[in-house]
N, CA and C atoms of all chains as a GROMACS GRO file, in nm:
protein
  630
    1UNK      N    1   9.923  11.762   8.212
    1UNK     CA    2   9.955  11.633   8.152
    1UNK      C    3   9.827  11.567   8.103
    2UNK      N    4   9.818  11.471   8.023
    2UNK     CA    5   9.729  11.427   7.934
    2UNK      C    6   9.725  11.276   7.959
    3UNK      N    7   9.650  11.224   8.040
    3UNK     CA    8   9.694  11.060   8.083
    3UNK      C    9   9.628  10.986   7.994
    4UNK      N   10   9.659  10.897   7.914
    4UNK     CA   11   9.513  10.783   7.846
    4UNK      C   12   9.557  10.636   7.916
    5UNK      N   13   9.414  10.584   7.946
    5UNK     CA   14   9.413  10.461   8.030
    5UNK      C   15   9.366  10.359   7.885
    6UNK      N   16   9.456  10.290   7.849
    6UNK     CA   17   9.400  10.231   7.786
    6UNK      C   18   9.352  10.065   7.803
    7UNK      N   19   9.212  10.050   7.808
    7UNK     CA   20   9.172   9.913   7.828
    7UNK      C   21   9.146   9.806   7.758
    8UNK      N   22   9.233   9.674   7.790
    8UNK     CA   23   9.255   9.599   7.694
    8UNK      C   24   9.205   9.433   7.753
    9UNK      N   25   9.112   9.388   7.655
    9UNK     CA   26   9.132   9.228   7.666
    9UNK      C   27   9.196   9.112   7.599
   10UNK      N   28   9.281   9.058   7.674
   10UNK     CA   29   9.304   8.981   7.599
   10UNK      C   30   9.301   8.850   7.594
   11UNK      N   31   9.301   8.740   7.481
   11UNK     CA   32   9.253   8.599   7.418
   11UNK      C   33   9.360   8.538   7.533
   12UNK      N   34   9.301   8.422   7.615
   12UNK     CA   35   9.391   8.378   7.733
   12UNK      C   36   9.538   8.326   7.670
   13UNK      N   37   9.490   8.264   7.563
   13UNK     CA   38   9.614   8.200   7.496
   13UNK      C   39   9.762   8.308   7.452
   14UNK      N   40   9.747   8.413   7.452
   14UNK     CA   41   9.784   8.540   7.414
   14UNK      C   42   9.849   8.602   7.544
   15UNK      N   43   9.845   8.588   7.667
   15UNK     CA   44   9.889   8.656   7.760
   15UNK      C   45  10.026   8.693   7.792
   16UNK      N   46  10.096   8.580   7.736
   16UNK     CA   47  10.237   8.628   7.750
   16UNK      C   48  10.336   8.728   7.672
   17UNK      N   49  10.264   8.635   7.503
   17UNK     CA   50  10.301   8.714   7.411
   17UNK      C   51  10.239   8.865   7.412
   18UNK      N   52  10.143   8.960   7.424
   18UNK     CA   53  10.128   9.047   7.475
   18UNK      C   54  10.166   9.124   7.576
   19UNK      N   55  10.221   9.102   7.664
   19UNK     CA   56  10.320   9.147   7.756
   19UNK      C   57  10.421   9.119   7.713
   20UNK      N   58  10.510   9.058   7.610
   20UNK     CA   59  10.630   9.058   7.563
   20UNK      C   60  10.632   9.211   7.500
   21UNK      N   61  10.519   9.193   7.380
   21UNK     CA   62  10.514   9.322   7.297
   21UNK      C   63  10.513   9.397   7.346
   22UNK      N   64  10.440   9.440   7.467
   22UNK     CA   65  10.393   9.588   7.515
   22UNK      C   66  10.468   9.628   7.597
   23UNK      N   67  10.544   9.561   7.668
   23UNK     CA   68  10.686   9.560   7.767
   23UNK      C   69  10.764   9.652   7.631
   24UNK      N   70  10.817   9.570   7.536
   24UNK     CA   71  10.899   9.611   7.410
   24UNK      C   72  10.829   9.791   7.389
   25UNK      N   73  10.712   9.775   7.347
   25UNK     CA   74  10.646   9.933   7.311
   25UNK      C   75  10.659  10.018   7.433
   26UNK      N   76  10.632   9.994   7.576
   26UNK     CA   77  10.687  10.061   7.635
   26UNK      C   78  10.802  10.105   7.729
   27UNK      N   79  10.908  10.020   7.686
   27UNK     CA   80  11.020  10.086   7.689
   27UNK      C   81  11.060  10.134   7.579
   28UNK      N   82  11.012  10.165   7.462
   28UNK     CA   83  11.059  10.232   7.322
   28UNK      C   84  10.990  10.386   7.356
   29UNK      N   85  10.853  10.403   7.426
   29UNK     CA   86  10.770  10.496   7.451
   29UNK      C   87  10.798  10.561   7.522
   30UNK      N   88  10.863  10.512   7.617
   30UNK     CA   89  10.956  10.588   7.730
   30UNK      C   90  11.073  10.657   7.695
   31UNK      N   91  11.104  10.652   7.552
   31UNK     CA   92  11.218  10.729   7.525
   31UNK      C   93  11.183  10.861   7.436
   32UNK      N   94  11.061  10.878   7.407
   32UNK     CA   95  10.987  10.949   7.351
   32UNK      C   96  10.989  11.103   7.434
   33UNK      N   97  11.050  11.204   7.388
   33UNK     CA   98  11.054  11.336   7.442
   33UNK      C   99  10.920  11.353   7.537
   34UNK      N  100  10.777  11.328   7.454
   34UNK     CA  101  10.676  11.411   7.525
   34UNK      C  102  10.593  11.283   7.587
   35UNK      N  103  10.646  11.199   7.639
   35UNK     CA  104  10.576  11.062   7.665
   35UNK      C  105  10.662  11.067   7.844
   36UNK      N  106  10.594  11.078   7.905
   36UNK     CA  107  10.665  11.077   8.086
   36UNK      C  108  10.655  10.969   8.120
   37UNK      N  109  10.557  10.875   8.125
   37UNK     CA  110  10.500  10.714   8.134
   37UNK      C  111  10.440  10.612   8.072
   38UNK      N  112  10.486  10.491   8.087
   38UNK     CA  113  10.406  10.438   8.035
   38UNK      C  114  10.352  10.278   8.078
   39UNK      N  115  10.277  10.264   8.149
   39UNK     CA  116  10.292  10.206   8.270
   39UNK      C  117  10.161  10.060   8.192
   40UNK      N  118  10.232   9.937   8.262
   40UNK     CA  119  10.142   9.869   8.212
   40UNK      C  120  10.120   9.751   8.286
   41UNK      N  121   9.945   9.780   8.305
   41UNK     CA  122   9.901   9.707   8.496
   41UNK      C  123   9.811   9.602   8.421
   42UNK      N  124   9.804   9.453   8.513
   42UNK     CA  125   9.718   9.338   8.463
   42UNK      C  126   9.619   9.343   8.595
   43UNK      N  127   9.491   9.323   8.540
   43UNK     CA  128   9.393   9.316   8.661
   43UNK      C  129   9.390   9.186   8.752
   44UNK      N  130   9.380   9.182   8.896
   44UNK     CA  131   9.436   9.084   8.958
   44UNK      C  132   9.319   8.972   8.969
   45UNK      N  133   9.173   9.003   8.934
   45UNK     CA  134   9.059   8.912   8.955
   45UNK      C  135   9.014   8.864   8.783
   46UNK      N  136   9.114   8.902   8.705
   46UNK     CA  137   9.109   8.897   8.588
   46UNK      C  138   9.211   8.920   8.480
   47UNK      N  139   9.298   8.782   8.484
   47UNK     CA  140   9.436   8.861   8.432
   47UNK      C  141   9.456   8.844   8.277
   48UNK      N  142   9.344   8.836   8.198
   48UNK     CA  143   9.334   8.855   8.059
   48UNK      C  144   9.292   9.032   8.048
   49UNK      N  145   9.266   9.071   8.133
   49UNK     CA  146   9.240   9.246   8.160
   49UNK      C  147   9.367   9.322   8.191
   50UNK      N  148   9.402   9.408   8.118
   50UNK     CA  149   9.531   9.515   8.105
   50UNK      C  150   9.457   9.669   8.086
   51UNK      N  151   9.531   9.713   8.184
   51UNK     CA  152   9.533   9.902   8.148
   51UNK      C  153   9.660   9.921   8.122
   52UNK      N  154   9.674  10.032   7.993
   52UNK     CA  155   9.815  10.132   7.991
   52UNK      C  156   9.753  10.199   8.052
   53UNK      N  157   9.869  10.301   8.134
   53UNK     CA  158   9.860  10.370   8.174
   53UNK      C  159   9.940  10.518   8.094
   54UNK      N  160   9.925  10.548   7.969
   54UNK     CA  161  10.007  10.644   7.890
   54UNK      C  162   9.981  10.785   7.886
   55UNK      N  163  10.082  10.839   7.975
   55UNK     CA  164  10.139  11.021   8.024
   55UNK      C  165  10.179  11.106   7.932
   56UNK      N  166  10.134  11.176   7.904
   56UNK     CA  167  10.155  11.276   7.751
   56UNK      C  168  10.182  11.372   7.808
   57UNK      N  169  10.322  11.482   7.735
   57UNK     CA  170  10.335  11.599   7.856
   57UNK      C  171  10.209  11.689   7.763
   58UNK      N  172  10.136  11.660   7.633
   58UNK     CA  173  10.082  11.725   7.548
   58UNK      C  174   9.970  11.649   7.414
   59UNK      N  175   9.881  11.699   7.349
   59UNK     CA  176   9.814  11.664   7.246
   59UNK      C  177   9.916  11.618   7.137
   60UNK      N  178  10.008  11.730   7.118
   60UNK     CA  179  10.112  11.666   6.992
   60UNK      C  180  10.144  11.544   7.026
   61UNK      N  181  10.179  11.521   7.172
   61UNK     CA  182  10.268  11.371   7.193
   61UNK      C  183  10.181  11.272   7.150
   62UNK      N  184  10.064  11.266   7.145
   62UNK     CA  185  10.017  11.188   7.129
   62UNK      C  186  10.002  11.147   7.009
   63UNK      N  187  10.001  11.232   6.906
   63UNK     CA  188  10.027  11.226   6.756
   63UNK      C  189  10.152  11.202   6.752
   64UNK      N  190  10.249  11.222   6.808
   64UNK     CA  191  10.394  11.192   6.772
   64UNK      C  192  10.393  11.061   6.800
   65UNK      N  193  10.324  10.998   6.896
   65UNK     CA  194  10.334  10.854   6.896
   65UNK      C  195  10.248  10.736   6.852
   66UNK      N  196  10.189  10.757   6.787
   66UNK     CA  197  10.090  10.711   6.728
   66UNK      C  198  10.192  10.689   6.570
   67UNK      N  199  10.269  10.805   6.547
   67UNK     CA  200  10.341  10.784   6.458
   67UNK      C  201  10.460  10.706   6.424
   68UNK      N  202  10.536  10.692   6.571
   68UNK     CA  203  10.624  10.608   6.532
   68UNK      C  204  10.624  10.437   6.531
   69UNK      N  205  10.715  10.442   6.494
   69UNK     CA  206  10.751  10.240   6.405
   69UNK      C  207  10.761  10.164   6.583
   70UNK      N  208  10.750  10.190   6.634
   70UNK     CA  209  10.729  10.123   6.783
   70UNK      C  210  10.592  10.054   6.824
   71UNK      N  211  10.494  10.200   6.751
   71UNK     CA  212  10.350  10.198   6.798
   71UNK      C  213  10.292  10.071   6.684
   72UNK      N  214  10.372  10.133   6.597
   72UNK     CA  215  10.318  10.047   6.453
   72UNK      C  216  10.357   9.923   6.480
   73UNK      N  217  10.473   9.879   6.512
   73UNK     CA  218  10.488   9.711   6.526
   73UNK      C  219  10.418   9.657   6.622
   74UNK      N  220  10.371   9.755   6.750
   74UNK     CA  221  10.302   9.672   6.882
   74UNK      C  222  10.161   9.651   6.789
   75UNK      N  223  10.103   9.768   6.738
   75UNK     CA  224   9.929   9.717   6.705
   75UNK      C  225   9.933   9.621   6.617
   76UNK      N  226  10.041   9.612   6.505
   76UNK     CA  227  10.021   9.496   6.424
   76UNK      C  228  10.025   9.327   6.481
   77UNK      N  229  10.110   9.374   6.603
   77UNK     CA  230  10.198   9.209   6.675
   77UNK      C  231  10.066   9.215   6.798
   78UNK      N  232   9.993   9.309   6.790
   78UNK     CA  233   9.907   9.283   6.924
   78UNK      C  234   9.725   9.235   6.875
   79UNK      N  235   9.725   9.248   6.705
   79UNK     CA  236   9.607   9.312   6.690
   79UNK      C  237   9.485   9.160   6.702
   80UNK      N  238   9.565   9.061   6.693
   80UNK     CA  239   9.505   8.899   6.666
   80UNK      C  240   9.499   8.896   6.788
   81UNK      N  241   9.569   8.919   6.906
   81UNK     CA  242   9.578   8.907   7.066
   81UNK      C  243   9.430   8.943   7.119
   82UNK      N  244   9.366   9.038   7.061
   82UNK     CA  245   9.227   9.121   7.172
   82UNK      C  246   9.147   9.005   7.168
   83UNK      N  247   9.065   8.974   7.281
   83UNK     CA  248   8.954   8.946   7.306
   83UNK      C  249   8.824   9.019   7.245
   84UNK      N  250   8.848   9.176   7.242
   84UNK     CA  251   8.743   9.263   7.216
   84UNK      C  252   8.819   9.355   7.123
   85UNK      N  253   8.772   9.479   7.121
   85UNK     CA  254   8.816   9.581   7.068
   85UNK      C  255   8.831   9.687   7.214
   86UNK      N  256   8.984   9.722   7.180
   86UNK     CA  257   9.077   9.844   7.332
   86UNK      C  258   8.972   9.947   7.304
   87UNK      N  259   8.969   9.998   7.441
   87UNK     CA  260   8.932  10.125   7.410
   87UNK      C  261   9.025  10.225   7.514
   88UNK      N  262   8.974  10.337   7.482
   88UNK     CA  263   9.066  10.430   7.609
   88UNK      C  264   8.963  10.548   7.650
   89UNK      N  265   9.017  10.639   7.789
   89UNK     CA  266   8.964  10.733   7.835
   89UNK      C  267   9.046  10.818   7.849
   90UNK      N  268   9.017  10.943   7.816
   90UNK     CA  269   9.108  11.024   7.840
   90UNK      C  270   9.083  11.126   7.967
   91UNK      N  271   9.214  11.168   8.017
   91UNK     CA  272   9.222  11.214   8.186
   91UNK      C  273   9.344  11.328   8.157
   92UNK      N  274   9.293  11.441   8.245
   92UNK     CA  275   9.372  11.546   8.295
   92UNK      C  276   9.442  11.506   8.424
   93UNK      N  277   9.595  11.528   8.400
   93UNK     CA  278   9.661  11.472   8.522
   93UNK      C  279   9.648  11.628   8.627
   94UNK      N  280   9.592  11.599   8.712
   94UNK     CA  281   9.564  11.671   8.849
   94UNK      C  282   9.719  11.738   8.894
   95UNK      N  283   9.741  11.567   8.961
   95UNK     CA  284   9.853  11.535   9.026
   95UNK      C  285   9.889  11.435   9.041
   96UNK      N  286  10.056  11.393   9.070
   96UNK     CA  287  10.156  11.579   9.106
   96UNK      C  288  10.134  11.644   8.968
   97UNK      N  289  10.244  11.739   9.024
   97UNK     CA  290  10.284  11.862   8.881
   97UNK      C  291  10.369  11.823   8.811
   98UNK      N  292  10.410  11.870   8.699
   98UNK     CA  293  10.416  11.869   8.591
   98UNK      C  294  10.595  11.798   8.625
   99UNK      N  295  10.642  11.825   8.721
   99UNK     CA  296  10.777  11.782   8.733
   99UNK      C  297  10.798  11.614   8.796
  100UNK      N  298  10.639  11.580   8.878
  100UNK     CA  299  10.646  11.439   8.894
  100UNK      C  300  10.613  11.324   8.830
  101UNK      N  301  10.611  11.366   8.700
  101UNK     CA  302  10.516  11.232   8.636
  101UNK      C  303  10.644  11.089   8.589
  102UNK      N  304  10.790  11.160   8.529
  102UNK     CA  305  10.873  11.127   8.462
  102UNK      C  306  10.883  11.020   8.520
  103UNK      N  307  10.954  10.870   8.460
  103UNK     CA  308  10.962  10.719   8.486
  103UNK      C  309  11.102  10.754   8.460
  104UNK      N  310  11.159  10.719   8.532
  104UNK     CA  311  11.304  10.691   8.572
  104UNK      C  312  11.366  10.532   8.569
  105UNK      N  313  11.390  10.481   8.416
  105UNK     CA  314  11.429  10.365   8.432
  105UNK      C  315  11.576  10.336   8.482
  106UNK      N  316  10.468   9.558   9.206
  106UNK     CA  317  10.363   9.670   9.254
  106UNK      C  318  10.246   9.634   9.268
  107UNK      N  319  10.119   9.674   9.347
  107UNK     CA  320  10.008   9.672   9.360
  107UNK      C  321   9.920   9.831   9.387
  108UNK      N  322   9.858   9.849   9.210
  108UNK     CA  323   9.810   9.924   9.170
  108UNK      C  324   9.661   9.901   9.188
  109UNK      N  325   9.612  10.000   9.262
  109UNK     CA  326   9.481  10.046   9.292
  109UNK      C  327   9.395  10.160   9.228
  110UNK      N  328   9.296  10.124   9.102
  110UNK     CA  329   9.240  10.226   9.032
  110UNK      C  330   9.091  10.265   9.150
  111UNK      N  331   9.081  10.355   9.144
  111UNK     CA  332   8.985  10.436   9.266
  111UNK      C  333   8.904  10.528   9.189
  112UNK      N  334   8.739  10.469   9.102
  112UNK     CA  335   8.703  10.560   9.039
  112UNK      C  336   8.588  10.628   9.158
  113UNK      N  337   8.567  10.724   9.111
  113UNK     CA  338   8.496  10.872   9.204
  113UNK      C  339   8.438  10.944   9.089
  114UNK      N  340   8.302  10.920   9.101
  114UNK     CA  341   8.214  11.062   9.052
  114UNK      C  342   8.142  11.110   9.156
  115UNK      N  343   8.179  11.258   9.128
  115UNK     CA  344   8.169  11.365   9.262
  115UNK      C  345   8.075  11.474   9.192
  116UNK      N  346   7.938  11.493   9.248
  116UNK     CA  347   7.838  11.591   9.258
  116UNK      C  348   7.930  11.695   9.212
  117UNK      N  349   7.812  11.781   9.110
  117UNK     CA  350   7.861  11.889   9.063
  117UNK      C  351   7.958  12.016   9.137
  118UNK      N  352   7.902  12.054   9.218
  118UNK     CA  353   7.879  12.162   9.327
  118UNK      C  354   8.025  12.108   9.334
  119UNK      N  355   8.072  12.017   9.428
  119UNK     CA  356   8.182  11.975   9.517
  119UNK      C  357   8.298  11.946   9.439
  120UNK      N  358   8.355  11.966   9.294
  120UNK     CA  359   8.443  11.984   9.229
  120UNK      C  360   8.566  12.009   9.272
  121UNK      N  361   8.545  12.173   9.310
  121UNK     CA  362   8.681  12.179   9.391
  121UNK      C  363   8.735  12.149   9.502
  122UNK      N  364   8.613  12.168   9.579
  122UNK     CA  365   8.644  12.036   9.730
  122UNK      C  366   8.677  11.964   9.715
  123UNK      N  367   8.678  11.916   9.639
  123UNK     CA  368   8.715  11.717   9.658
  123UNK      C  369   8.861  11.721   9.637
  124UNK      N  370   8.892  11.835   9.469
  124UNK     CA  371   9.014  11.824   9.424
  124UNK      C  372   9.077  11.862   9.582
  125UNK      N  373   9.053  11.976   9.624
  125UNK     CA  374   9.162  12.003   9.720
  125UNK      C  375   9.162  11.889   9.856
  126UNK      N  376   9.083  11.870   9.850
  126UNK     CA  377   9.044  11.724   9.994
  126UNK      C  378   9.145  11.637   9.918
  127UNK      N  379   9.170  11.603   9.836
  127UNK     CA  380   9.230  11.485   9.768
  127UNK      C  381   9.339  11.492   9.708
  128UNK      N  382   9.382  11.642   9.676
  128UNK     CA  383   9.561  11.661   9.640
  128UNK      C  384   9.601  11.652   9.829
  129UNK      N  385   9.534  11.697   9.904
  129UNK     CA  386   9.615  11.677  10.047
  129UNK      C  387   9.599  11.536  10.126
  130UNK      N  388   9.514  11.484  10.053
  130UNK     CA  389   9.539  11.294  10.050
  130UNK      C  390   9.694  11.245  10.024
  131UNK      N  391   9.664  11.318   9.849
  131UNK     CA  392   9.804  11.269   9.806
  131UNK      C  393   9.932  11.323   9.826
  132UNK      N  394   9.920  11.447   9.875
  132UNK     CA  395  10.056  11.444   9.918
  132UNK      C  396  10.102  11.404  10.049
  133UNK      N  397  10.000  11.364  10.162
  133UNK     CA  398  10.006  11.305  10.270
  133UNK      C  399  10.078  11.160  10.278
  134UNK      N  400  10.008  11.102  10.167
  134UNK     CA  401  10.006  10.958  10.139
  134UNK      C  402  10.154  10.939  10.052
  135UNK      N  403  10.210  11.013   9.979
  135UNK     CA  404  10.337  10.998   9.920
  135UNK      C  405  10.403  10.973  10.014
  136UNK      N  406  10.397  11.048  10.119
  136UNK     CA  407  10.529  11.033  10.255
  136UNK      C  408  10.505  10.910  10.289
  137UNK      N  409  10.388  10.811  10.277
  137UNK     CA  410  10.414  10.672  10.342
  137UNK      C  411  10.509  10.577  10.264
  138UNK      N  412  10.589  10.527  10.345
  138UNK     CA  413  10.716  10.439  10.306
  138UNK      C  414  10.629  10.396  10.198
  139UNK      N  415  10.508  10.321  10.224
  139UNK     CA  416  10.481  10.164  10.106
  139UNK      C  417  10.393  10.187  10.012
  140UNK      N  418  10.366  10.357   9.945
  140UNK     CA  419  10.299  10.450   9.861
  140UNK      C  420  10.445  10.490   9.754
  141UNK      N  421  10.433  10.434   9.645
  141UNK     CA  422  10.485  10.484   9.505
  141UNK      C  423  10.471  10.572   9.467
  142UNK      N  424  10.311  10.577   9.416
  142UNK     CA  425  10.293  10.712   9.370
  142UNK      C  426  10.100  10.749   9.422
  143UNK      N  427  10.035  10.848   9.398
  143UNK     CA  428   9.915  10.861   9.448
  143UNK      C  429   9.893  10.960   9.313
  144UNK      N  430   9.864  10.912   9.203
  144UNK     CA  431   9.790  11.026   9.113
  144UNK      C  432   9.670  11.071   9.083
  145UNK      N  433   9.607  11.195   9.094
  145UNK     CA  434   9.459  11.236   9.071
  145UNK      C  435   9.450  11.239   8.902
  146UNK      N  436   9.386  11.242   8.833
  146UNK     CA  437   9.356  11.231   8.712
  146UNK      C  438   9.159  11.306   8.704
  147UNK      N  439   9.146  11.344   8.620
  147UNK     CA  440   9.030  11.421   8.642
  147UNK      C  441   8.975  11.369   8.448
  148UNK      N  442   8.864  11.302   8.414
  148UNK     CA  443   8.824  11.270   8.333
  148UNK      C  444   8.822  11.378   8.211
  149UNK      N  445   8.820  11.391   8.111
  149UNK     CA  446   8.834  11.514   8.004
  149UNK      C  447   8.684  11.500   7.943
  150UNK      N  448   8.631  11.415   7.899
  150UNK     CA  449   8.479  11.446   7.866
  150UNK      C  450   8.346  11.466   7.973
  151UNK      N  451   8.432  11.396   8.106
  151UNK     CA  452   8.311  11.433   8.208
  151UNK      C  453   8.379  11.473   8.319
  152UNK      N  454   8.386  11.620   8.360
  152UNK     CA  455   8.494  11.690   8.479
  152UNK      C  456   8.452  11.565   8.628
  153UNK      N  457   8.294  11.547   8.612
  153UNK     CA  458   8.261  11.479   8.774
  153UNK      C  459   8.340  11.378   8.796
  154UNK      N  460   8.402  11.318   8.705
  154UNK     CA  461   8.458  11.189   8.706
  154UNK      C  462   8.612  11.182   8.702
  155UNK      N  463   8.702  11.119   8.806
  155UNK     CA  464   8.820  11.086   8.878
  155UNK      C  465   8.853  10.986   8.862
  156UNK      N  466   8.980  10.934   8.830
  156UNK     CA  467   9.031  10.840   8.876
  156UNK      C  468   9.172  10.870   9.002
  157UNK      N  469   9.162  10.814   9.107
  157UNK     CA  470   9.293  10.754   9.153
  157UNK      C  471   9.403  10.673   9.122
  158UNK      N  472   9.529  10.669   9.116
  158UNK     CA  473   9.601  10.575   9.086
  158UNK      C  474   9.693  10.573   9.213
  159UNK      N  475   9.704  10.458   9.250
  159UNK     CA  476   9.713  10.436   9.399
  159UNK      C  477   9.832  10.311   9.385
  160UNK      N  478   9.953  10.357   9.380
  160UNK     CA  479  10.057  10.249   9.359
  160UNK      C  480  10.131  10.229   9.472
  161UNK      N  481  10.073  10.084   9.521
  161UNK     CA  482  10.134  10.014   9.693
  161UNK      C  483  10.247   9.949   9.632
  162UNK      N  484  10.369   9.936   9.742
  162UNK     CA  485  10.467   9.832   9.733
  162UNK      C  486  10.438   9.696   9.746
  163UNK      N  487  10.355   9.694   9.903
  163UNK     CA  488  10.298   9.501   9.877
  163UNK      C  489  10.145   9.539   9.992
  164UNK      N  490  10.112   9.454   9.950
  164UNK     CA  491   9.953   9.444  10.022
  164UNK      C  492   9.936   9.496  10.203
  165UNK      N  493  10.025   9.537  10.286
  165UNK     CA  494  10.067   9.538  10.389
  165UNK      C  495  10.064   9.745  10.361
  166UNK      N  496  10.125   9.782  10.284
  166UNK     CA  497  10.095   9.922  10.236
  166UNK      C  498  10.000   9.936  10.188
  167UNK      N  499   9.847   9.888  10.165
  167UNK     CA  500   9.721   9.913  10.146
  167UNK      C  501   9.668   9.916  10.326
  168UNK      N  502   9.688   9.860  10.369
  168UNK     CA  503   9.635   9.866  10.509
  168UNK      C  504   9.654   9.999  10.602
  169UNK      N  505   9.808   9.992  10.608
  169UNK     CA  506   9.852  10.082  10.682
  169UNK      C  507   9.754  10.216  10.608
  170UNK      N  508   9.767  10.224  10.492
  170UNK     CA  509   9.758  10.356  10.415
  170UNK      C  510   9.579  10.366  10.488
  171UNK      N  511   9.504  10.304  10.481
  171UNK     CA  512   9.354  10.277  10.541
  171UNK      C  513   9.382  10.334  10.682
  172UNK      N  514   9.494  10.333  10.789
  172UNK     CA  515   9.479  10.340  10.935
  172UNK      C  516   9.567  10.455  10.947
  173UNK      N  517   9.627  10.572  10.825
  173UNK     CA  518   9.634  10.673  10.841
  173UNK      C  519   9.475  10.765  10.882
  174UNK      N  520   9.603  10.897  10.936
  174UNK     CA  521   9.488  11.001  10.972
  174UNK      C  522   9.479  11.099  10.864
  175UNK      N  523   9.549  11.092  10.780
  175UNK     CA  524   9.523  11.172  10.667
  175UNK      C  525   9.394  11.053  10.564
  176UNK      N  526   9.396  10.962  10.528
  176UNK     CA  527   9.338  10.878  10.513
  176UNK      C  528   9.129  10.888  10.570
  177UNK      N  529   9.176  10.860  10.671
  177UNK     CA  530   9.045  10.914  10.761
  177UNK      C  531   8.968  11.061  10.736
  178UNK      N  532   9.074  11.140  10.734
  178UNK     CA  533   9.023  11.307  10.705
  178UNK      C  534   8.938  11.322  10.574
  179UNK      N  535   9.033  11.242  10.487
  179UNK     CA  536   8.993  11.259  10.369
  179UNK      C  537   8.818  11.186  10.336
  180UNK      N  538   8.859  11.058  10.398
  180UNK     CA  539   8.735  10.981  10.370
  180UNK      C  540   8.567  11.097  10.399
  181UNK      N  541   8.603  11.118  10.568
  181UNK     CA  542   8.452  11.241  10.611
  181UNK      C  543   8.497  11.314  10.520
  182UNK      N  544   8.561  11.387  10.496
  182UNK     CA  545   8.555  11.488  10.430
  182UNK      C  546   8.494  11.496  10.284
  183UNK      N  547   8.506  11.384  10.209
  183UNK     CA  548   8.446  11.375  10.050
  183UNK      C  549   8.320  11.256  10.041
  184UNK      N  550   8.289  11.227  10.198
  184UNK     CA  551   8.164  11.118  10.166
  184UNK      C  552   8.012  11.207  10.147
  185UNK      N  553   8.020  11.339  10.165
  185UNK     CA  554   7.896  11.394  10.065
  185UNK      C  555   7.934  11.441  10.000
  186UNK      N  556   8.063  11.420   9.908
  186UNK     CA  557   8.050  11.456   9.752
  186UNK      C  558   8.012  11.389   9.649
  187UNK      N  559   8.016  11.252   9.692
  187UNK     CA  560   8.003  11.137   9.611
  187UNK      C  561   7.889  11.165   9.542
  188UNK      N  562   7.849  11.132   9.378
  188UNK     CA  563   7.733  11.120   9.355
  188UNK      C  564   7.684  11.001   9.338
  189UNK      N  565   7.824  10.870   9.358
  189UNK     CA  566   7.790  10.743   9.363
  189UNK      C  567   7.864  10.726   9.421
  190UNK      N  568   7.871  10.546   9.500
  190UNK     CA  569   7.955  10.480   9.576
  190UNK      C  570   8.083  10.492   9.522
  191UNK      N  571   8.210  10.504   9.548
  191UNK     CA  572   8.324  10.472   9.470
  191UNK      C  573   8.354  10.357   9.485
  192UNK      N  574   8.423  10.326   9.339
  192UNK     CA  575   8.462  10.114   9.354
  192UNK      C  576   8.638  10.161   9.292
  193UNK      N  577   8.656  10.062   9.347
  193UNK     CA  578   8.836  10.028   9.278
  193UNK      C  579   8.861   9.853   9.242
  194UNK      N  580   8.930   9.902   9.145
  194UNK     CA  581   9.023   9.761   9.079
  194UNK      C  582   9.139   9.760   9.082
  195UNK      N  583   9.159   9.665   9.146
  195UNK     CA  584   9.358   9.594   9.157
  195UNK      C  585   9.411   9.532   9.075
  196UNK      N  586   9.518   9.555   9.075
  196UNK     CA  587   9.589   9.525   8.959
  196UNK      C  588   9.762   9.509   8.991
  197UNK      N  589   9.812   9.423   8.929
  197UNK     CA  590   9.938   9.393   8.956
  197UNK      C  591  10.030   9.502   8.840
  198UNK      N  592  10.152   9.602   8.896
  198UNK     CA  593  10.213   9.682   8.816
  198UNK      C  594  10.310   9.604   8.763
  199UNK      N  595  10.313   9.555   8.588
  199UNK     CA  596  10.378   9.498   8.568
  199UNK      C  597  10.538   9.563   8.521
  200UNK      N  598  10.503   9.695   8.429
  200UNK     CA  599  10.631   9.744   8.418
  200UNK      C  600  10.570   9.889   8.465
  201UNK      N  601  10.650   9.991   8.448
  201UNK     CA  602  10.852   9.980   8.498
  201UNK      C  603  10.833   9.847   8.583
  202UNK      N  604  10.952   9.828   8.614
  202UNK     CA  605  10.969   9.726   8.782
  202UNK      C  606  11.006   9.833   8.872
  203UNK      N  607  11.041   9.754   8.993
  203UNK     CA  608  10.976   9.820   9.099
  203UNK      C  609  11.121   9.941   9.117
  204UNK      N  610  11.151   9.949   9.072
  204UNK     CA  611  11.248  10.109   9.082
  204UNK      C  612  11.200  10.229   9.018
  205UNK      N  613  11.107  10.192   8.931
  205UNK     CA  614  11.050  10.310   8.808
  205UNK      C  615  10.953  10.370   8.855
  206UNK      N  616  10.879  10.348   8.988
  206UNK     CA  617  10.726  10.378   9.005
  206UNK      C  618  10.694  10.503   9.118
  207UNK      N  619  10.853  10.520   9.151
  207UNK     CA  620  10.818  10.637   9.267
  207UNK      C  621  10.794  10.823   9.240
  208UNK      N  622  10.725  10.838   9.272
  208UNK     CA  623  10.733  10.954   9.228
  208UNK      C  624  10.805  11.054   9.274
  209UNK      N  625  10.878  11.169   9.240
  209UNK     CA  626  10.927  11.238   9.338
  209UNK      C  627  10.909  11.362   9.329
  210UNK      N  628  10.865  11.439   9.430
  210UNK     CA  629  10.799  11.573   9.461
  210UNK      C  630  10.851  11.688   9.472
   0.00000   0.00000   0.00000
């Protein structure tokens, strides 16, 4: 599995509306064949600070989602929101295996 | 949820030690009632570098999980792999909600 953490700041005024959007993008992401999670955590000593947490069963998925009209409406509705510019890291999922990652809404 | 990121860079040499010291963390630690999920993640541009993802039910399942003996094992066991201190950041799991986050093995 292919995890990207993606780290985000955001403008205080912006906090809600950004979690509206990204709530919206990831439950659209979650329906995505090669997408297992998509998990989205606010830092507790800093709650203008957000990680995704986004599970790829693969490289394609990640191009497959980048492509769709989900991804495209969150960056446009999110892009005035940053504090900074997101960045991400990318991670080999260890563990579990390949059968525990799936989000079961 | 209360999500615990647990970064770890681990001396060259001790690679696979650690991995295996630390998949038997996590599957130890899944069996605790107030443990969601415990994922290893292994960095893609720098192998030394780990993250944990450490998803508690409520602050009361961070403790307990500390006064396990699997917990303990693990700790001697990977404190000379470290090539630095490890630090973690908390974070509140905002979505899934709290039915989406368990993993199952």
């Amino acid at each position: 599995m292919l995890v990207v953490l993606v780290h985000v700041q955001v403008k205080p005024d912006f906090l809600e509306a950004f979690k509206e959007a990204t709530f919206e993008n990831a439950r659209c992401s979650l329906q995505e064949p090669g997408i297992a999670r998509f998990d989205v955590l606010q830092q507790q000593d800093d709650p203008t600070r957000f990680v995704l947490v986004e599970v790829y069963r693969n490289q394609e998925a990640t191009a497959a989602h980048k492509a769709t009209a989900h991804y495209a409406a969150w960056r446009a509705r999110v892009e005035n929101m940053m504090a900074q510019p997101r960045f991400s890291v990318k991670y080999t999922g260890l563990f579990p295996d390949e059968t525990g990652w799936k989000t079961q809404l």
